[in-house]
C-alpha positions as CSV (number, residue, x, y, z in Angstrom):
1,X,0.0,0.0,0.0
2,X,1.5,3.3,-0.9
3,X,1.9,6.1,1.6
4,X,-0.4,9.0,1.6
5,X,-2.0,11.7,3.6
6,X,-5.2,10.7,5.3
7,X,-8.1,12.8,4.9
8,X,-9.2,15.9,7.0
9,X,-12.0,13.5,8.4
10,X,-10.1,10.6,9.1
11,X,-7.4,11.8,10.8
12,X,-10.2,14.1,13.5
13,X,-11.7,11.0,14.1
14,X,-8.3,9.3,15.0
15,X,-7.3,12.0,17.0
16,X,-11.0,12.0,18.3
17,X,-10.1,8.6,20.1
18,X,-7.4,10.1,22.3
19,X,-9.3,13.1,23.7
20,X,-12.9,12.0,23.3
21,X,-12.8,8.4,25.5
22,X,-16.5,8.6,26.7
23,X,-19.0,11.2,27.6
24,X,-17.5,12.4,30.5
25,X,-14.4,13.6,28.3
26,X,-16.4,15.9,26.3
27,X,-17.7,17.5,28.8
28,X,-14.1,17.6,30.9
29,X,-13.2,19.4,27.4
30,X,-15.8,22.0,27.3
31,X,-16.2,23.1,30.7
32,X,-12.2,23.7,30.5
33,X,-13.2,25.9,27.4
34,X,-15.8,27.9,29.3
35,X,-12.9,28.6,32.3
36,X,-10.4,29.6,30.1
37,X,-12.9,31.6,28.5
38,X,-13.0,33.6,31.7
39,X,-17.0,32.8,33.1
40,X,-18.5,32.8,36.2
41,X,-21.5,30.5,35.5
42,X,-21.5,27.3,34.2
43,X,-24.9,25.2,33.2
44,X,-23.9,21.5,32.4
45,X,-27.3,19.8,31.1
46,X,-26.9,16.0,30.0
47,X,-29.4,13.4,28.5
48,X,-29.1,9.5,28.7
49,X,-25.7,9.9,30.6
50,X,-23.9,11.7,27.8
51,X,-24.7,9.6,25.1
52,X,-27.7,11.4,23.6
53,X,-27.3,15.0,24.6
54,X,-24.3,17.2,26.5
55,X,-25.3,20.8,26.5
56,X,-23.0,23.0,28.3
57,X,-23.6,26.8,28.9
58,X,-21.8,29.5,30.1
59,X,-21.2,33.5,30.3
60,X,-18.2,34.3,29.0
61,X,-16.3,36.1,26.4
62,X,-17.9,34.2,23.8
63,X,-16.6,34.0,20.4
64,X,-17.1,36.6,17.4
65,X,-18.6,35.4,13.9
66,X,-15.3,35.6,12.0
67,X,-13.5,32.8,14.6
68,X,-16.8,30.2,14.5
69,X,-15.8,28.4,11.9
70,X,-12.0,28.6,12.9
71,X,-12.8,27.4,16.1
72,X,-14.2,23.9,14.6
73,X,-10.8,23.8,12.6
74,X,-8.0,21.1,14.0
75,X,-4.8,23.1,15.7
76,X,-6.8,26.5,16.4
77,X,-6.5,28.0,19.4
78,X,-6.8,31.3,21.0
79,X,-4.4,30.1,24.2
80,X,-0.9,29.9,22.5
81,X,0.7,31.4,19.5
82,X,4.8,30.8,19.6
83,X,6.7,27.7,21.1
84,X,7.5,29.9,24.3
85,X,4.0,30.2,24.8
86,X,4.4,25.7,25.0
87,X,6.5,26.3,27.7
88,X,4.7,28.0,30.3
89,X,0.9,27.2,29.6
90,X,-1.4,28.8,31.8
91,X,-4.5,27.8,30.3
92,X,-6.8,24.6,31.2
93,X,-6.6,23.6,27.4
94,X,-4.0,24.8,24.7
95,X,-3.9,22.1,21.8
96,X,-6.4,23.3,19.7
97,X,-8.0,19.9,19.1
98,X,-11.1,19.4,21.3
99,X,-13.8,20.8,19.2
100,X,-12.6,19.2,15.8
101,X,-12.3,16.1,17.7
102,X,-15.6,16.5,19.0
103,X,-17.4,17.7,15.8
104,X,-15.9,14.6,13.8
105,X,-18.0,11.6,16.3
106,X,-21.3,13.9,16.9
107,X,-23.7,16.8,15.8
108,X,-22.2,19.6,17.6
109,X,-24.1,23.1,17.5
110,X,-21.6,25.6,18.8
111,X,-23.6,29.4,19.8
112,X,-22.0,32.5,21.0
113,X,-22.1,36.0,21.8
114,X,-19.3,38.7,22.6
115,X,-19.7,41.3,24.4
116,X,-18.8,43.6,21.7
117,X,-21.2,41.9,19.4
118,X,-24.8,42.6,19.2
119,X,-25.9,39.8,17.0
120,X,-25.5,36.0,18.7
121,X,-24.3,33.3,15.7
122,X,-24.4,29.8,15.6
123,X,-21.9,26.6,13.9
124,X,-23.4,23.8,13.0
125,X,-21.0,20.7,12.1
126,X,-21.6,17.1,11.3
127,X,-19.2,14.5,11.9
128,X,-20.2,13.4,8.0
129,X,-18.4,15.7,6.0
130,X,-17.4,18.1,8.6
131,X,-18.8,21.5,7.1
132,X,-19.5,23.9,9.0
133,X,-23.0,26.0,8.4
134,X,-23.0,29.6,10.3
135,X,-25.9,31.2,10.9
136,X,-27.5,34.0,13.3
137,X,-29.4,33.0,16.3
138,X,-30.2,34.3,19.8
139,X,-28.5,33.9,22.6
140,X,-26.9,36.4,25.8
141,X,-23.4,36.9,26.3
142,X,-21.1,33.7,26.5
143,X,-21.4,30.6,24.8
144,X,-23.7,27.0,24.7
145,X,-22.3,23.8,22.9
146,X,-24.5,21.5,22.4
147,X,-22.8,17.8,21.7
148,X,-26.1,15.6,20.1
149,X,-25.8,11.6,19.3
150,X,-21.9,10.8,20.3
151,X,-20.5,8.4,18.4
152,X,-23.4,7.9,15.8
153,X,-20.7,7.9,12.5
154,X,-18.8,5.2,14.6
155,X,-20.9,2.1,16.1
156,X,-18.0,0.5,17.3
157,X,-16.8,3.2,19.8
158,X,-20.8,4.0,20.6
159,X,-20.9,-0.2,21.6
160,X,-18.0,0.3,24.0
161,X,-20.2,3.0,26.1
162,X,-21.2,1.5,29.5
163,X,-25.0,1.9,30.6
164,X,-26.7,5.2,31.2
165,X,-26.0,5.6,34.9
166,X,-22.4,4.7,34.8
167,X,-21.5,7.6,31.9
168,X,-23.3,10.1,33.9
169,X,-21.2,9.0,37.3
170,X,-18.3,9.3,35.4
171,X,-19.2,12.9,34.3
172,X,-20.7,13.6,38.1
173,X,-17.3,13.1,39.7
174,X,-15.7,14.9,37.2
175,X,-17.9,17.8,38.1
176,X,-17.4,17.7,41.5
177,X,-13.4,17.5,41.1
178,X,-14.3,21.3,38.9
179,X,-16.3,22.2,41.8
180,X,-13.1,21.6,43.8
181,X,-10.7,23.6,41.8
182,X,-12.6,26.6,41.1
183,X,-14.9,28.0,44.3
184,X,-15.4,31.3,42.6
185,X,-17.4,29.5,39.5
186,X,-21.3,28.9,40.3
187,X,-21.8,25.1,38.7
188,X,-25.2,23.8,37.9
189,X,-25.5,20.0,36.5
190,X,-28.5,18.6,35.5
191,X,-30.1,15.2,34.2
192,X,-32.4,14.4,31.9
193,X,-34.3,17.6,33.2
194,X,-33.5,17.0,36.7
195,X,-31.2,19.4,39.1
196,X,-28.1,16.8,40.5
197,X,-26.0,19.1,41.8
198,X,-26.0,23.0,42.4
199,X,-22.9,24.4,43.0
200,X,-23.4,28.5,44.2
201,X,-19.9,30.5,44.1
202,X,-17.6,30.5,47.8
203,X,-15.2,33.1,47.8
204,X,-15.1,32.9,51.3
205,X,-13.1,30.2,53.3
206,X,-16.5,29.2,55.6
207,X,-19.0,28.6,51.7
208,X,-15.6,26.6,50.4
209,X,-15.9,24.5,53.3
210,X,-19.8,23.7,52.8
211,X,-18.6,23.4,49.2
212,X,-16.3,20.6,50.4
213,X,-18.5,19.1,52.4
214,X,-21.5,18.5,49.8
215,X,-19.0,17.4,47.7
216,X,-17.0,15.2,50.2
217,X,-19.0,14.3,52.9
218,X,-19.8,16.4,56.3
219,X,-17.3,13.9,58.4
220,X,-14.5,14.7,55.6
221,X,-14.8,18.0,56.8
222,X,-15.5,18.3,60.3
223,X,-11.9,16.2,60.4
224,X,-9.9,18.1,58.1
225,X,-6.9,20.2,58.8
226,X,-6.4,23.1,56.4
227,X,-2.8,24.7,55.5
228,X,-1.0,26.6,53.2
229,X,2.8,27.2,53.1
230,X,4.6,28.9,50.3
231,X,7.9,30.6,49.3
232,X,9.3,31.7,47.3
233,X,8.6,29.5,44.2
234,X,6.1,27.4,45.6
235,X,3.1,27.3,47.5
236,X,0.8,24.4,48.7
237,X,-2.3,24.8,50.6
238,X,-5.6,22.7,51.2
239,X,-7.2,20.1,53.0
240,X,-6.0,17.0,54.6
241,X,-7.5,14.4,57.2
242,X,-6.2,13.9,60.5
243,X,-4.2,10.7,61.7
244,X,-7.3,9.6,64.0
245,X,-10.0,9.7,60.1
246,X,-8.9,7.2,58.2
247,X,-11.0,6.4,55.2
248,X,-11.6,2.7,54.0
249,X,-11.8,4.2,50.5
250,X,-9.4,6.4,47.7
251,X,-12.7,8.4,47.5
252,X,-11.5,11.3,48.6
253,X,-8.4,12.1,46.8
254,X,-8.3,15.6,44.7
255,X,-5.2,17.3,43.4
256,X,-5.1,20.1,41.7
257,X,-1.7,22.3,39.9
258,X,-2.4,25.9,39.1
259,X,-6.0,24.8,39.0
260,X,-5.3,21.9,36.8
261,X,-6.8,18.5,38.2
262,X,-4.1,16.0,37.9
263,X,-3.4,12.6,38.8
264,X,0.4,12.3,39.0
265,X,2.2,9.5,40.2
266,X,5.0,12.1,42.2
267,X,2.3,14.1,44.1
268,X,0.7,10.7,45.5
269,X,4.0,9.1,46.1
270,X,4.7,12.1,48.4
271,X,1.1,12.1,50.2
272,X,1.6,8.2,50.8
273,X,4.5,8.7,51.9
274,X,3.4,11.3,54.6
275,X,0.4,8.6,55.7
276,X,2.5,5.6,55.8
277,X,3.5,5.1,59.5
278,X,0.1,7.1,60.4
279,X,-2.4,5.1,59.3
280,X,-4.0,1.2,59.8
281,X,-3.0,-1.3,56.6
282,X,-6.3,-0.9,54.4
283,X,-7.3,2.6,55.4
284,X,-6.4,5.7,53.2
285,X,-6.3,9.1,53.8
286,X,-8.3,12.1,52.0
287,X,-6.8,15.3,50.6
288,X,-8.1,18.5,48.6
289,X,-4.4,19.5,47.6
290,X,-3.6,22.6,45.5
291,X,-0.2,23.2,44.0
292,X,0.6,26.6,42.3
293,X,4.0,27.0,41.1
294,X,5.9,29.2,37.9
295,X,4.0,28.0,34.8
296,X,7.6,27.7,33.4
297,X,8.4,24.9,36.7
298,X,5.9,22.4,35.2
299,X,5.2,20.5,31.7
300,X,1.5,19.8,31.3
301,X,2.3,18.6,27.4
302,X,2.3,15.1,28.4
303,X,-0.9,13.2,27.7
304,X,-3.4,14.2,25.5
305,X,-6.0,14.0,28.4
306,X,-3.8,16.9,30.6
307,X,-3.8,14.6,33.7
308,X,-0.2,14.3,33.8
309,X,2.6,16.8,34.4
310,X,6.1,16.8,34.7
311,X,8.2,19.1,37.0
312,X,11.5,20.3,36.1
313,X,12.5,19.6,39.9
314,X,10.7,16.8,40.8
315,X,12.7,15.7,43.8
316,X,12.5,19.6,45.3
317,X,8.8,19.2,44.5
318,X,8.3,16.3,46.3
319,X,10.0,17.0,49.5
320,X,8.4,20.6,49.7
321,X,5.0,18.7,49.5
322,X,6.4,15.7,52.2
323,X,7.6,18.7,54.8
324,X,4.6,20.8,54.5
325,X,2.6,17.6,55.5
326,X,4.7,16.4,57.9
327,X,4.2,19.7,59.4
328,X,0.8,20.3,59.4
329,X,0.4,16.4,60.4
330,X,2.7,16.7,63.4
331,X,2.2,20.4,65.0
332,X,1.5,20.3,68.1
333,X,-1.6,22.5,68.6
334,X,-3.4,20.0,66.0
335,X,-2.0,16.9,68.2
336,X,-3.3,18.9,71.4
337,X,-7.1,19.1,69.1
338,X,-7.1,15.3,68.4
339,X,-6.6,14.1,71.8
340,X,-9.0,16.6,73.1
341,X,-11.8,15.2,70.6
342,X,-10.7,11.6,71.6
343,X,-11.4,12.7,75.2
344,X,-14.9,11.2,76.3
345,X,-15.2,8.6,73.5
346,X,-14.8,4.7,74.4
347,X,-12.3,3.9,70.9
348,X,-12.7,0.2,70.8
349,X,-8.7,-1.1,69.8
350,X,-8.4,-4.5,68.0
351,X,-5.3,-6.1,69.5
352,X,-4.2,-9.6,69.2
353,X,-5.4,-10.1,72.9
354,X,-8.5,-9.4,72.2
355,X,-9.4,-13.2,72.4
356,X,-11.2,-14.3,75.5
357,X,-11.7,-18.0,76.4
358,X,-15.1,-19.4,76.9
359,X,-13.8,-21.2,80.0
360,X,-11.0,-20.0,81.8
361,X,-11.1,-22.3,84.8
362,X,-10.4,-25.2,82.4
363,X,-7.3,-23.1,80.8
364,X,-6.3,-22.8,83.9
365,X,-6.1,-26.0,84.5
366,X,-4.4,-26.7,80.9
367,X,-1.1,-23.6,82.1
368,X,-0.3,-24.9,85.4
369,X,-2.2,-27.1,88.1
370,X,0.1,-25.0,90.4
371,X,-1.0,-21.8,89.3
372,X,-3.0,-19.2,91.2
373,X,-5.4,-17.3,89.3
374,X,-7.3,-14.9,91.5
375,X,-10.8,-14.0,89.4
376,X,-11.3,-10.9,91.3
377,X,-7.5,-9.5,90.6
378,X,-7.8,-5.9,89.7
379,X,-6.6,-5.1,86.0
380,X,-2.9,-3.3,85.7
381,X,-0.9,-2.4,82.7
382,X,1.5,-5.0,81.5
383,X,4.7,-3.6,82.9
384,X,2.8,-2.6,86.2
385,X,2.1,-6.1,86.7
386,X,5.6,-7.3,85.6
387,X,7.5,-5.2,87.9
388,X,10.5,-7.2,89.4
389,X,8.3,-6.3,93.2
390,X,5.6,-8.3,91.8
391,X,7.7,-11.5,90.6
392,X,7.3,-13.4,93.3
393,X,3.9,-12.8,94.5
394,X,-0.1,-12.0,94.1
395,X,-0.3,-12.9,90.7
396,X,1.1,-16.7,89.8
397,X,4.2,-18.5,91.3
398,X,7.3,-18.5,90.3
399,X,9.9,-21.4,89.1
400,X,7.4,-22.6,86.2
401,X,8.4,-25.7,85.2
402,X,9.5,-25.9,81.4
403,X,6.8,-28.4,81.0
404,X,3.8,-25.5,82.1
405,X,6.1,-22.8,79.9
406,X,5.7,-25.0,76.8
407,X,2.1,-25.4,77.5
408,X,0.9,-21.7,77.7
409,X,3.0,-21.1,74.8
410,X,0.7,-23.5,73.1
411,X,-2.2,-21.8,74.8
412,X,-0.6,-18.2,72.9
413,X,-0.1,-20.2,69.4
414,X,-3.9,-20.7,69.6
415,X,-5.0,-17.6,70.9
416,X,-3.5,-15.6,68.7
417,X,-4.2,-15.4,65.2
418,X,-4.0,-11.5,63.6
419,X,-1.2,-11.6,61.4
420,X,1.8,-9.2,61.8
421,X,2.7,-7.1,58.6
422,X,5.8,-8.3,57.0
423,X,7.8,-6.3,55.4
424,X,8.3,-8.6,52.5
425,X,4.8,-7.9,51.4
426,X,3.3,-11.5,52.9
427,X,1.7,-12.2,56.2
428,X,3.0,-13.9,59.1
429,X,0.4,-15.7,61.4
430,X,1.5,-15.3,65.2
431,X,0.4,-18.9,65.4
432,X,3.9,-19.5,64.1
433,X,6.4,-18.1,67.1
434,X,9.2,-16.2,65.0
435,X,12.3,-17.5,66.3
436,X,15.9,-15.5,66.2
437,X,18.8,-15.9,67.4
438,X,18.3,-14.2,70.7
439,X,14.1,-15.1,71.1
440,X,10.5,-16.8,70.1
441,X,8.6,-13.8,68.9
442,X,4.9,-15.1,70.5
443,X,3.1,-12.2,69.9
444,X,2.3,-8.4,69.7
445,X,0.0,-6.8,72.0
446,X,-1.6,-4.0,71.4
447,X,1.2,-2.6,69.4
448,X,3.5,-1.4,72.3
449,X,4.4,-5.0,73.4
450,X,5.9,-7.9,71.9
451,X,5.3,-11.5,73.9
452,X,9.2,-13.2,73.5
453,X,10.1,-16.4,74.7
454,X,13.8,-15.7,75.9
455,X,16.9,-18.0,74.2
456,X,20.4,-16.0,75.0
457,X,21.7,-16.4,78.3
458,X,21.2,-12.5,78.7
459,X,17.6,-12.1,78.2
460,X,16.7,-15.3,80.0
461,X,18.7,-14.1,82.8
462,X,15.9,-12.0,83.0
463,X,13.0,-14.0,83.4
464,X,11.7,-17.3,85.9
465,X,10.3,-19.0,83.5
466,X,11.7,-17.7,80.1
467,X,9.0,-15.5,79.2
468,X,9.5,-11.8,78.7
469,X,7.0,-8.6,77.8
470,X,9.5,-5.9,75.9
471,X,8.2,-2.4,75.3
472,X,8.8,-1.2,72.1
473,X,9.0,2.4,72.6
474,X,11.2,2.3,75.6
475,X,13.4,0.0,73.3
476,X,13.4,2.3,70.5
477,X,14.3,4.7,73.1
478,X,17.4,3.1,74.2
479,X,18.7,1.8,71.0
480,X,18.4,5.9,69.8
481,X,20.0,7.4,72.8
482,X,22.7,5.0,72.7
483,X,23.2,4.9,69.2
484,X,23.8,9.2,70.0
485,X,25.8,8.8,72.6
486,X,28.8,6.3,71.1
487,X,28.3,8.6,68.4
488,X,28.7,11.5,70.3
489,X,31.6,9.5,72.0
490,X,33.5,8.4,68.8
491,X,33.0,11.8,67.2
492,X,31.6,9.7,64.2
493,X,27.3,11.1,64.0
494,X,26.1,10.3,60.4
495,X,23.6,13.4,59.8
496,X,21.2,13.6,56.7
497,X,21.3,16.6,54.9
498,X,17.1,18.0,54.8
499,X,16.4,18.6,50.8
500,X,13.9,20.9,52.1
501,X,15.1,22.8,55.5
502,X,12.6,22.9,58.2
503,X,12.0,26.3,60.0
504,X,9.8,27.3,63.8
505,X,9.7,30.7,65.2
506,X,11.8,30.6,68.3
507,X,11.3,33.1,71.3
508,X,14.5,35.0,72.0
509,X,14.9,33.0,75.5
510,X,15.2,30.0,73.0
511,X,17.2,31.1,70.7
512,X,19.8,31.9,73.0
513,X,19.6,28.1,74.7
514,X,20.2,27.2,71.2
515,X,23.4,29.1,70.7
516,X,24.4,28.1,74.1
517,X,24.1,24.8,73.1
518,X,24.6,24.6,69.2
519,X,28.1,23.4,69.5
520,X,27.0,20.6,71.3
521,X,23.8,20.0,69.2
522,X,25.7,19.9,66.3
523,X,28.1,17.3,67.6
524,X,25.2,15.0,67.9
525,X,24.0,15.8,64.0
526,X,22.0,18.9,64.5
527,X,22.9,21.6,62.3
528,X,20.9,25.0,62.7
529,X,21.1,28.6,61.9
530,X,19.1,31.8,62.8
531,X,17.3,33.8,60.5
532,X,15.1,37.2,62.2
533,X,12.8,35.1,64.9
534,X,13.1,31.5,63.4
535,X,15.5,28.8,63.2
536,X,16.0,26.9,60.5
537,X,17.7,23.1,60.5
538,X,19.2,21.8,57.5
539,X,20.9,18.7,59.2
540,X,19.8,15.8,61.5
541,X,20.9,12.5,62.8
542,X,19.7,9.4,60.5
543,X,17.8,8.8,63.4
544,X,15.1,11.7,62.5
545,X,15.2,11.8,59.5
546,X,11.4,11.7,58.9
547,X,10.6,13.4,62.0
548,X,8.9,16.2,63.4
549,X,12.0,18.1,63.8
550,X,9.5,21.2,64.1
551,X,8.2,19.8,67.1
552,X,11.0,18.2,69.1
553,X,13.8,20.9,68.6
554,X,11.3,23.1,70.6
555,X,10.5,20.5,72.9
556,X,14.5,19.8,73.5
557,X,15.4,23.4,73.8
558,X,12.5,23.4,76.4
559,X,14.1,20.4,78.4
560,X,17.6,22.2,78.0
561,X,16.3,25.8,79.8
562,X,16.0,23.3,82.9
563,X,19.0,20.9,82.7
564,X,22.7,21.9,83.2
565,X,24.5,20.5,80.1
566,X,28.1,20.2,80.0
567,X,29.8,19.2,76.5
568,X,32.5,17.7,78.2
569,X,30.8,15.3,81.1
570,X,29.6,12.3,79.9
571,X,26.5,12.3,82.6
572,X,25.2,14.7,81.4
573,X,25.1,14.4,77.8
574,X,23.9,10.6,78.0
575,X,20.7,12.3,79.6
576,X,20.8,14.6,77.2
577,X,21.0,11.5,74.4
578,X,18.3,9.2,76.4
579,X,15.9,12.9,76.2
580,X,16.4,12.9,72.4
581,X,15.5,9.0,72.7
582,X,12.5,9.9,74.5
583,X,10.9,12.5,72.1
584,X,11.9,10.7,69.2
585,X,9.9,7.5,70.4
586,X,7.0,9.8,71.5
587,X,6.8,12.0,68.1
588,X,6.3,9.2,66.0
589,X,2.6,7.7,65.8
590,X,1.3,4.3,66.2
591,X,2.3,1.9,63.3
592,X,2.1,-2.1,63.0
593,X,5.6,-3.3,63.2
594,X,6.8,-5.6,60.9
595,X,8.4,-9.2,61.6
596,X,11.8,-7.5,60.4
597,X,11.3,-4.3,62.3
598,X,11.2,-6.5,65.5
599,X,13.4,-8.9,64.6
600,X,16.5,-6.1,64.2
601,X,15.2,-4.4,67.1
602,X,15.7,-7.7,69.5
603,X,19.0,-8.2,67.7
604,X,20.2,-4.7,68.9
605,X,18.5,-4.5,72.2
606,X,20.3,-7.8,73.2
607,X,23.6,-5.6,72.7
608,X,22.9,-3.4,75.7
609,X,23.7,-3.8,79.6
610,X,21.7,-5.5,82.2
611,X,20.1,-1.9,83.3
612,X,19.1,-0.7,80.3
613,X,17.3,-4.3,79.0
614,X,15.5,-4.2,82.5
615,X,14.1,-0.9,81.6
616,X,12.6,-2.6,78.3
617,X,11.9,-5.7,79.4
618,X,9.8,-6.9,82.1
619,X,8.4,-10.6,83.2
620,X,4.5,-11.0,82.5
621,X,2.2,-12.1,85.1
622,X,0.6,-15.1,83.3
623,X,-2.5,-15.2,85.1
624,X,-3.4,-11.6,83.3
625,X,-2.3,-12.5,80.1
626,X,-4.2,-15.4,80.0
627,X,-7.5,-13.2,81.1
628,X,-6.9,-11.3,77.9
629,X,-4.7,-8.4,77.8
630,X,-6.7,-4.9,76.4
């Protein structure tokens, strides 16, 4: 077959399959052209979900007689005119291609009025032969396409729609993700005759918020944190869920660059990123996020469909976005407002003790004939009841045999079945004890303990009966404050430069304990540097890397405007180490630990002295655990 130019009809239609997918397209396309076209009111009217008729009006420039049949034409546009113009678009739509695309698979009847103009004129084109017949008609000021039959010149592509109710849910949520961009637009949207949604314009923050919350549910809301952090060449603001309102769906997840919906795989990987150690496996968070950045920063000439970009400094990008979540996620006022609305409310936790046996005289029985179990014992925390005071007394008797160790193990194997999250990607059922080199991993509780069945000499050293209840924080705790202090010791701290510094204001009684102390600070891997009333970190210890360095330098420098710290005595800078420990461990939020995570974390803890594994590790009174610890 010889090579030669396809006709003018042809080559729309093909180009008609990359921007017009399905109803919900067309309109995407059209209401873009009635933005960019500068209006204030937009009236969205669709029949049989799309497929039969899309109407779309709005009020504003309009377009004069001369351009109508231009504006039907492939490659005309009134948004860009040289290549620079390709390099910093600022418009919704720039290509030139939707309304010849359009034309070629329906009966379009394009209206519209200038200002400027007294007489209203009206296209008509035919996918057919693709004339275009002007006429005079009337109409106000702005425009109305009107999109009839989709698809009727090609069956095949009019066979691939899905029913009636799907297309128009497919155009309803891409409404509402319009609505979300642009607050100072009024939206209407209607259905076979019938109002669906009624958007009025919010230029205030209070009517953005009802905005959000018709489109994204009142609870959405009522949990949501607004921010907004900029400088010089960036600025991010928006809406984001709190830790404690996770959602068990991606529903609510809206990004938007210079008012440009998006879906880019960069943004999310920085939002997920933020979440990860925040929220439960299965649970996602919500997020209205805009992003408004130099034009010339960000390539939108990527997909034919404009929903994805590519920045010219991605990684900056995506630590700006990390930070100013991390942030907002982790200030302190907002930690102060969760736990006061958790105040008053009985939160039901799911641990792995949650179990309760049906008859607990016969498991007695089954543990230890010798054991005493006393059924009115008051409930205790774990490490309360496995003080050393209480090891020989009130709660069981001590010297188990092996024989009775073995046999509540069993008792644990069965009791216990929630998986703990590997971080290979499989699950591990805590019916299978995890064994190291230095313990039997029985089981997590509550996701502050691990259940261990002691094998080195050290840790069973510890223990009557070879069973032992480690804390996790107050083992991260150690393993961090030591880890600081040989550091500090060797003169060897391994600090991670911050791609994106982090900054607080600091009162001048602060400041000055941190230039007291900055020598020091910086020995350990903290390096800082005034600027008017704030400081601003560029440096940390691997250690905190990810975080809240906004909220614990405050925190420390608080701690330090009580405490005499000498660089040169060792006493005092271990408590200055085992303090960093301490905030490090509380800062970070809940998170399921992985088989790995605890695994390395035994491995090191089983490095440190008798006195600091007693702090960590306590001996479980059986009789409680076997009651069901909560």
């Amino acid at each position: 077959m010889s090579i030669k130019i396809l006709p003018a009809r042809l080559a729309n239609q093909i180009a008609a399959g990359e921007v017009v997918e399905r109803p919900a397209s067309v309109v995407k396309e059209l209401v873009e052209n009635s933005l960019d076209a500068g209006a204030t009111r937009i009236d969205i009217e669709i029949e049989q979900g799309g497929a039969k008729c899309i109407r779309i009006k709005d009020n504003g420039n309009g377009v004069s007689k001369e351009e109508l049949t231009l504006a039907l034409s492939r490659h005309a546009t009134s948004k860009i005119a040289h290549l620079d113009d390709l390099e910093a678009i600022v418009s919704l739509g720039f290509r030139g291609e939707a309304l010849a695309s359009v034309s070629s698979v329906a009966r379009l009847t394009f209206t519209s009025k200038p200002a400027a103009q007294e007489q209203a004129w009206q296209a008509i084109a035919e996918g057919r032969d693709m004339q275009v017949n002007v006429q005079p008609a009337a109409h106000p000021q702005g425009t109305t396409v009107e999109v009839l039959d989709l698809f009727f010149n090609t069956p095949a592509r009019r066979r691939f729609l899905k029913t009636e109710k799907t297309e128009f849910q497919h155009i309803d949520e891409l409404i509402k993700r319009i609505a979300l961009s642009r607050f100072d637009i009024a939206i209407s949207l209607k259905h076979n005759n019938k109002v669906v949604r009624q958007y009025r314009a919010a230029p205030e923050q209070a009517q953005q918020e009802k905005r959000i919350a018709s489109i994204c549910s009142e609870q959405f809301i009522q949990h949501a944190v607004y921010f907004e952090h900029a400088d010089s060449a960036l600025k991010i603001s928006g809406w984001v869920s709190d830790r404690l309102s996770p959602r068990a769906l991606a529903d609510v997840q809206y990004c938007y660059i210079n008012g440009r919906m998006i879906r880019d795989k960069l943004v999310n990987h920085a939002i997920k990123q933020v979440y990860a150690h925040l929220l439960p496996q299965g649970m996602f968070p919500g997020y209205i996020i805009y992003i408004e950045c130099d034009a010339k920063e960000v390539d939108v000439n990527v997909h034919p469909a404009k929903h994805e970009v590519r920045f010219h400094q991605a990684r900056w990008v995506h630590d700006f976005i990390s930070s100013t979540l991390n942030t907002t996620l982790n200030d302190s006022s907002l930690l102060n407002h969760q736990i006061d609305n958790t105040q008053g409310h009985n939160s039901i936790r799911v641990t792995e003790h949650a179990y309760q046996p049906p008859q607990i005289d016969d498991l007695h029985h089954q543990v230890s004939k010798d054991s005493h179990v006393s059924g009115t014992a008051q409930k205790q925390s774990p490490l309360e009841k496995a003080s050393p005071n209480n090891r020989n007394g009130g709660g069981y008797k001590a010297g188990l045999s092996e024989q009775q160790v073995n046999a509540y193990c069993g008792f644990i194997k069965e009791a216990s079945q929630q998986p703990i999250e590997s971080s290979h990607g499989y699950k591990a059922e805590l019916n299978k004890p995890v064994n190291t080199s230095a313990a039997n991993i029985l089981t997590l509780i509550n996701e502050d303990y691990v259940l261990i069945q002691a094998l080195s000499s050290v840790l069973m050293s510890l223990s009557d009966n070879g069973l032992l209840l480690m804390s996790l924080k107050e083992a991260n705790r150690l393993i961090v404050s030591n880890h600081l202090y040989s550091a500090w010791q060797d003169g060897e701290v391994i600090t991670q430069p911050l791609l994106l510094p982090v900054r607080f204001k600091a009162a001048p009684t602060m400041q000055k304990i941190a230039q007291k102390t900055c020598q020091l600070l910086n020995r350990l891997g903290f390096i800082y540097k005034f600027q008017s009333q704030f400081i601003i970190i560029s440096q940390v210890p691997a250690y905190f890397r990810h975080a809240p360095i906004a909220v614990i330098l405050p925190q420390l420098f608080d701690y330090l405007s009580t405490t005499t710290i000498d660089d040169n005595d060792d006493k005092t800078v271990k408590l200055l180490c085992s303090q960093l420990g301490l905030l490090l461990s509380t800062s970070q939020t809940e998170k399921t630990s992985s088989i790995m995570d605890i695994e390395l974390l035994l491995t090191s803890v089983s490095q440190l002295s008798v006195e600091q594994l007693q702090q960590c590790f306590k001996q479980p009174d059986l009789s409680l655990l076997i009651q069901g610890i909560h």
